[in-house]
N, C-alpha and C positions, 0 to 999 in steps of 0.2 A: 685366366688362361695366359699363356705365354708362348713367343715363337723363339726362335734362334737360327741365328745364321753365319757360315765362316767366310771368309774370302783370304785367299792367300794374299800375303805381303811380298815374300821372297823365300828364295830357298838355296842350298848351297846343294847342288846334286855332286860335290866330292865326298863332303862329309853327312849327308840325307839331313842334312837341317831343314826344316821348315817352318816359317814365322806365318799366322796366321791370326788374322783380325774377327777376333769374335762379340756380335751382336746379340744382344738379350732383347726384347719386347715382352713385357709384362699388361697384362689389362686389367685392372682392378673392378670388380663389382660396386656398381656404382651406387650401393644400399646401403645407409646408416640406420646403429642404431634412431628408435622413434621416428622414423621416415613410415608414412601412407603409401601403400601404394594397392597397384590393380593388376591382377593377378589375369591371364589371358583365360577366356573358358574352359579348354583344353587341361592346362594345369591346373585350376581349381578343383574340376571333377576330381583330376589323378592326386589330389593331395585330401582325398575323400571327402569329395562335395560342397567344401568351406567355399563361404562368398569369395569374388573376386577381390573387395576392401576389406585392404588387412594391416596390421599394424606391425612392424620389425621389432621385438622385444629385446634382439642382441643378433650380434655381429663374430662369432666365431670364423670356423672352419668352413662353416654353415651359415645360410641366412634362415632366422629362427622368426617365425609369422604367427599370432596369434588372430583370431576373427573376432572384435568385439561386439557382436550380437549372438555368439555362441561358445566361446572361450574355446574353441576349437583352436589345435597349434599343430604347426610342421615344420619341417626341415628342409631346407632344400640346398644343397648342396653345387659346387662351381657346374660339375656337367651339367645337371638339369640346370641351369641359370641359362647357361647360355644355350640349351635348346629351346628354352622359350623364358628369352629376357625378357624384363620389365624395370620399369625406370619408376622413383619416387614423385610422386602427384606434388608437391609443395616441399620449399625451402625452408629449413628450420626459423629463418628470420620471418616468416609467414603465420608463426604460432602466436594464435590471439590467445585472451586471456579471458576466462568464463565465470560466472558464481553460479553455485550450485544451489537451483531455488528448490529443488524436491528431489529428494531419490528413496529409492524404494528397489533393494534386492529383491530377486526374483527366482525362482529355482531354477535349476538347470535343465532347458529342454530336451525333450525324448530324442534319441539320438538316429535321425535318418539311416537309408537303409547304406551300406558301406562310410559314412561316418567315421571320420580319424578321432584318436585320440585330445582329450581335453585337459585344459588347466587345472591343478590342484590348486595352484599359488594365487589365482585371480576367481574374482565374487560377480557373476553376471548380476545387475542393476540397469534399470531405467531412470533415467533423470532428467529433469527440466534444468535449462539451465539458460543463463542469460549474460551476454558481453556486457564485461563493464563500463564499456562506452557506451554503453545504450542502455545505461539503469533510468536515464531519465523520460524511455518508452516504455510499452509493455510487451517490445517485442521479443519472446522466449522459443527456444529450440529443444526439438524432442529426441533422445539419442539411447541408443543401447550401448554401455561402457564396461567393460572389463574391471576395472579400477572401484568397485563395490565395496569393496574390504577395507581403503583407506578413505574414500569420500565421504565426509556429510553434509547436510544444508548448512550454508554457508562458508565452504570450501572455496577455495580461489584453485582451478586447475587451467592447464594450458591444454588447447587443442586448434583441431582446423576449423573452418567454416566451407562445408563443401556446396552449403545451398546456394551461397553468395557470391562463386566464384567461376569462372572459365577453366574448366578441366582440358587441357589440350592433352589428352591421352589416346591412343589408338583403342584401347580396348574400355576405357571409361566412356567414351564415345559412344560406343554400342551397347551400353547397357541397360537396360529400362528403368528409368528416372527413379521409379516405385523402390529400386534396389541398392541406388546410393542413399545415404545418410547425410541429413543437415548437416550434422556435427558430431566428428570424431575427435574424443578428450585421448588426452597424450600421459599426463605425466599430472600432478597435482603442483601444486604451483605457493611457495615459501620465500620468505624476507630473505633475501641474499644477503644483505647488511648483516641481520642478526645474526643467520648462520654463519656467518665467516665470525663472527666476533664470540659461539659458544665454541666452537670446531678445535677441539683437543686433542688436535694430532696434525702430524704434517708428513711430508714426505721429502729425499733426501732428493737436493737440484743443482744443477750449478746454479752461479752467480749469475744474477740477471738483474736488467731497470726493471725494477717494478712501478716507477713514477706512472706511466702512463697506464694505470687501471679501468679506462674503460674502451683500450683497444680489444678489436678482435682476438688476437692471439691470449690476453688474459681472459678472455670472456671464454674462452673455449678453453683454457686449463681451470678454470673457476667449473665448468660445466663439470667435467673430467671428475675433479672432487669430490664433485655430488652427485656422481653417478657410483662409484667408488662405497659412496655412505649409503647409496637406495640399492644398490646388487650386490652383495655378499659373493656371488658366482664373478664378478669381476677382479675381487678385491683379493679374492685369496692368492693370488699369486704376485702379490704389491707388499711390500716392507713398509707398513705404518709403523712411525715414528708417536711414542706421546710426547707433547709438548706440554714441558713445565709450565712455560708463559702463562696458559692457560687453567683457571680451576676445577675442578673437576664438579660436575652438578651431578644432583639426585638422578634416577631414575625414573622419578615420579608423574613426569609432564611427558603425558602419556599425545596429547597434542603438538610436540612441535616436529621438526624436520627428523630424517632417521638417521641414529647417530651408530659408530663404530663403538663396541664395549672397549674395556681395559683390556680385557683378556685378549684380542685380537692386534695388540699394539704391543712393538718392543721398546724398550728403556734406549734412550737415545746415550749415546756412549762421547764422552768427552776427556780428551786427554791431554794435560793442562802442563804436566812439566815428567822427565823421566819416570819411570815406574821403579827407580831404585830409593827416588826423594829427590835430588838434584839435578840438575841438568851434567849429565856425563859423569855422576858420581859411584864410586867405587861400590861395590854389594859386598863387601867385605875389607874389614880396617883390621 
């Protein structure tokens, strides 16, 4: 949402000039994408009965919410936001890292009575699963995930830990314990080394240090990348670049991270000395 405001400077009332100071305020919706968040009762009902915790799939025009205990998705757009705002439960640096000790898809339940629309793209599944700083107990967490279709046992995926933590939410606060969730998975979780080292393509930038690679600012155009390679729907409006540097691999490893085809990439275009042969030379002797 945005306001605006003028305030005159001066004016000349012989020749009806008028100089006028104009003010923008803009307020950003403060949802990313993979942000948890709690959706207030009121809204949940009106977005057809989906739980309150819900997971942001993408960041359009729209904030785009899927429910991972029911692949239930909606839309919710700037007016509705701000008739009943809601702010993200946890910091993306708060995403712990899990392995998947059992999953098991699950069919997709009977659809209550006014019931929204569901995911085609995502596999409701139950999974046990366990931090890897704690392989050395037996303490494991019980969760309903969305993420069915790419997970197996022994998956490494990133998510929250909601049993273990202080929820300072207005409406997380009021809801009955029974209905939050241990642990909400986020995103499946890959060798960032290795990917950057198969990653055959690039995109065009200015010049910048790249020395310091494990600042923030690289760590969030490194994200960017791989978000670019796991959503097709972000990508199509981006100029991928193939990079020679890079060889090209089978299609065959059907396990590693998800990569851009050739088809989706342009020939990167380099132009080395005049297009007549020499530098400033005649197209005709």
């Amino acid at each position: 949402r945005s306001k605006s405001s003028q305030r005159l400077i001066s004016h000349d009332i012989h020749s009806n000039v008028y100089n006028y100071k104009s003010t923008f305020s803009v307020e950003i919706v403060p949802i990313c994408k993979d942000n948890v968040v709690c959706l207030s009762p009121k809204l949940a009902q009106s977005l057809g009965n989906m739980s309150q915790i819900c997971v942001c799939i993408r960041v359009t025009s729209t904030i785009h919410l899927i429910d991972p205990s029911t692949l239930q998705i909606a839309e919710i757009d700037g007016n509705t936001y701000w008739r009943h705002p809601f702010n993200s439960l946890f910091h993306p640096k708060q995403l712990e890292e899990f392995i998947i000790m059992d999953i098991n898809r699950v069919q997709e339940k009977k659809k209550g009575a006014g019931a929204g629309a569901r995911s085609n793209k995502h596999t409701l599944a139950e999974a046990w699963v366990q931090k890897t700083s704690e392989l050395n107990t037996d303490h494991q967490y019980f969760c309903c995930t969305h993420l069915g279709h790419i997970l197996n046992p022994g998956d490494l995926v990133l998510g929250f830990d909601l049993a273990n933590c202080n929820l300072n939410d207005e409406f997380a606060n009021k809801m009955n314990p029974h209905n939050i969730p241990d642990v909400v998975l986020i995103k499946k979780s890959y060798d960032r080394t290795k990917r950057q080292h198969r990653r055959n393509w690039k995109l065009k930038e200015l010049e910048r240090d790249r020395e310091g690679m494990d600042t923030d600012d690289e760590r969030q155009y490194q994200d960017f990348l791989e978000d670019l390679e796991e959503d097709e729907a972000i990508r199509k409006n981006v100029n991928i670049y193939r990079n020679a540097d890079v060889p090209v691999e089978s299609d065959t490893d059907d396990d590693g991270p998800p990569r851009i085809s050739l088809a989706e990439m342009l020939e990167d275009l380099h132009i080395s000395e005049d297009a007549t042969g020499g530098e400033g030379a005649n197209m005709m002797t």
